[in-house]
C-alpha positions, 0 to 999 in steps of 0.5 A: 403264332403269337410273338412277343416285341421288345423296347430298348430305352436308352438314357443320357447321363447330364453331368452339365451342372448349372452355372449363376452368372449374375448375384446382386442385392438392391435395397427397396426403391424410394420415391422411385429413386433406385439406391445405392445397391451396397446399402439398405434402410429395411430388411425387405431386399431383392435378389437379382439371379440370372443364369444361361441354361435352359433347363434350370427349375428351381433356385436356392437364397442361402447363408451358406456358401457350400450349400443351400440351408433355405428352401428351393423355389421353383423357376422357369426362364433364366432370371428371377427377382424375389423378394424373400427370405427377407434379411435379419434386422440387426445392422451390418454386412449381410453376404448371401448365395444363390444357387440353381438346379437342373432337371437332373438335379445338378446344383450350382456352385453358390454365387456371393452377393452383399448388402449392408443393412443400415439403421442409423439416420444421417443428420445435416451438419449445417444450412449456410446462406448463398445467395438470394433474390426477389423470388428464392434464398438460395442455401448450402446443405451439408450432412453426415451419414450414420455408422455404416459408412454409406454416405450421403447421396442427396441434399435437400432444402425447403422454405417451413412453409412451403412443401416442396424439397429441392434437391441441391445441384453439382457446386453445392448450390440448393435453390428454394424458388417460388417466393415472394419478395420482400419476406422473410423465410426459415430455410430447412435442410435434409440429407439422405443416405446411400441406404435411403435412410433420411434426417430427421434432425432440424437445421435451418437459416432465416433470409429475407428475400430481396425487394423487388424494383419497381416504377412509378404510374405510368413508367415501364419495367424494364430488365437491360443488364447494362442500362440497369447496372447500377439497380440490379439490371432494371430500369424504368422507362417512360415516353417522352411525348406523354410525359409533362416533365420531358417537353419543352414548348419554347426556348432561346437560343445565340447564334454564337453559343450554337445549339445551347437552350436557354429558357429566358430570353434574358440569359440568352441574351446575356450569353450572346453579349459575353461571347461577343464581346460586345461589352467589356469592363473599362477602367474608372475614369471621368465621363459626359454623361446627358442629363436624360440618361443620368446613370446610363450612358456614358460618354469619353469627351464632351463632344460625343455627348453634345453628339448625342444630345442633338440627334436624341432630344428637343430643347426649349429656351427657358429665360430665367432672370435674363439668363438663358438655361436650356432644358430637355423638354422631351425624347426623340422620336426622330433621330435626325431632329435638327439641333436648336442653334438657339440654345448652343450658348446654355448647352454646359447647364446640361452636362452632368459629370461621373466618375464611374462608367465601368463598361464600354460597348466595342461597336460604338465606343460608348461606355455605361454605368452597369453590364445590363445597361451596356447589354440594352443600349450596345448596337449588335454586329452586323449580321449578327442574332441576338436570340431566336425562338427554337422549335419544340423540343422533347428531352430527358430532364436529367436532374430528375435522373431520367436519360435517353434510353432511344429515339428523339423528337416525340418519339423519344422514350426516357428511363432512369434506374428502378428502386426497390420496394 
């Protein structure tokens, strides 16, 4: 016998309408930078929709809130970016829905997303002078944004002749780098909008960029913020041992003045008889000076200069018309030359009188007609050293301007302030 089967089908009803969670409008990106995503400079937007169900097949960008008036798009997946339908091209608020559809023709409840399409470019307003070095002119940028409202995101500046833009930072600061020193440059300005829209306007400042410092032959650029203050933080530093101006081969010294350098032995000298004392200025008053030391030496009393006379010189006899002179007949090279008794009764012809020997020696009590002469003919203390001969010594010449930037000795380095240009 035949028999006959039969299928039931049974259906489910899908009454689950779909749901948009996520609706934005982003404008085109520039220079890979992502802008503001409530404004564009071009119609060609990006819709971003996003959704959770898993049976959605196609989506729906619409004018109208309460249904689609464009075209379905088929969709897998639960997101979606396209690129169209591209906006109108007059300015302003643009307000779109999206819309999703299930396999069972479910439809979504229109989700709102806005844009607001800006045609007007922004203008700097101004370029103010910061501040500026030997390398970069550092500006203020400011500017203004059309009519839309959007806002300026983004200050820039360059030098004309150079390509680069630098973007400015958070205190209002834009920094063109990469300059020579010394020259002059037009620093431009430029803004852009939340939109993307940018300037096209000019506005500008003229700076030069400052001089670098710099060393003569030989001497080293150093940056020291404090040894440097007063040249921008650098100086210029030499080494001693290789520099002429910085050695001195020989010097004197008094052993009273302790470690002062003389150059002369004469001022060292000189020195060393003021500290002393050893010469001091004596009143006017009449004196026996010798004849052999006429305008030299100087003596209170007669006595002290007969003194003198018998241990310094020889005497002759000299009979003129019977009378008898005695005369110097020359210096002795023997302090202990005996005095010649023949001549004791002509000694008065050999004195001559002076009324001024200003300056008295302390050590001998002798008194001289100048300060040098005392110097020359004083006796020095006992133990006491005129000058002496220091060893070589290495120093900084300061009214060169050069101090002691370390060491000592031939190890010793100089410096002085860098100058400019």
């Amino acid at each position: 016998t035949n028999a006959t089967k039969y299928c039931d089908l049974y259906f489910a009803k899908d009454d689950d309408v779909p749901v948009v969670n996520t609706f934005t409008i982003t404008g085109t990106k520039e220079n890979n930078e992502i802008l503001n995503s409530g404004f564009t400079h071009k119609t060609n937007v990006t819709y971003n929709i996003g959704w959770s169900a898993t049976d959605v097949v196609s989506y729906c960008i619409s004018t109208n809130k309460d249904n689609c008036d464009g075209s379905w798009v088929n969709v897998s997946g639960t997101s979606v970016s396209p690129t169209e339908p591209v906006l109108d091209s007059t300015e302003g608020k643009k307000t779109r829905y999206a819309f999703i559809k299930d396999r069972a023709n479910n439809i979504s409840v229109g989700k709102e997303a806005s844009i607001t399409l800006d045609l007007n470019n922004p203008t700097v307003s101004k370029v103010t002078y910061v501040s500026k070095d030997t390398s970069s002119i550092t500006v203020k940028v400011e500017g203004t944004d059309g009519d839309t409202g959007s806002g300026v995101v983004k200050y820039e500046c360059k030098a004309t002749t150079k390509d680069t833009w630098y973007q400015q930072d958070t205190n209002g600061n834009c920094k063109v780098t990469g300059l020579n020193d010394n020259t002059s440059y037009t620093i431009e300005g430029r803004v852009t909008d939340a939109s993307g829209r940018v300037s096209t306007n000019s506005v500008s400042t003229t700076q030069s960029t400052e001089a670098a410092y710099s060393c003569s032959e030989g001497e080293e650029l150093v940056q020291d913020a404090q040894k440097g203050s007063s040249s921008g933080g650098y100086i210029c530093k030499a080494s001693a041992s290789s520099k002429g101006w910085s050695e001195r081969t020989k010097y004197y010294t008094c052993s009273l003045t302790g470690s002062q350098k003389y150059s002369t032995e004469s001022s060292a000298r000189n020195a060393c008889s003021s500290k002393s004392g050893r010469c001091s200025y004596a009143d006017d008053y009449t004196s026996y000076v010798p004849s052999r030391m006429e305008n030299q030496a100087c003596f209170t009393t007669r006595d002290q200069a007969e003194d003198w006379m018998k241990k310094n010189a020889e005497f002759s006899i000299v009979q003129d018309n019977d009378k008898c002179q005695c005369r110097i007949t020359s210096p002795a090279g023997d302090w202990h030359t005996p005095w010649k008794e023949d001549c004791s009764s002509c000694n008065a012809d050999q004195w001559i009188v002076a009324n001024s020997c200003p300056y008295a020696c302390s050590e001998t009590g002798k008194q001289y007609t100048t300060y040098s002469v005392c110097d020359d003919f004083c006796e020095s203390p006992s133990g006491y050293v005129d000058w002496e001969y220091g060893d070589v010594e290495y120093y900084c010449e300061t009214s060169s301007g050069w101090s002691t930037y370390s060491g000592n000795g031939s190890s010793l380095q100089c410096y002085r302030a860098a100058s400019k240009g």
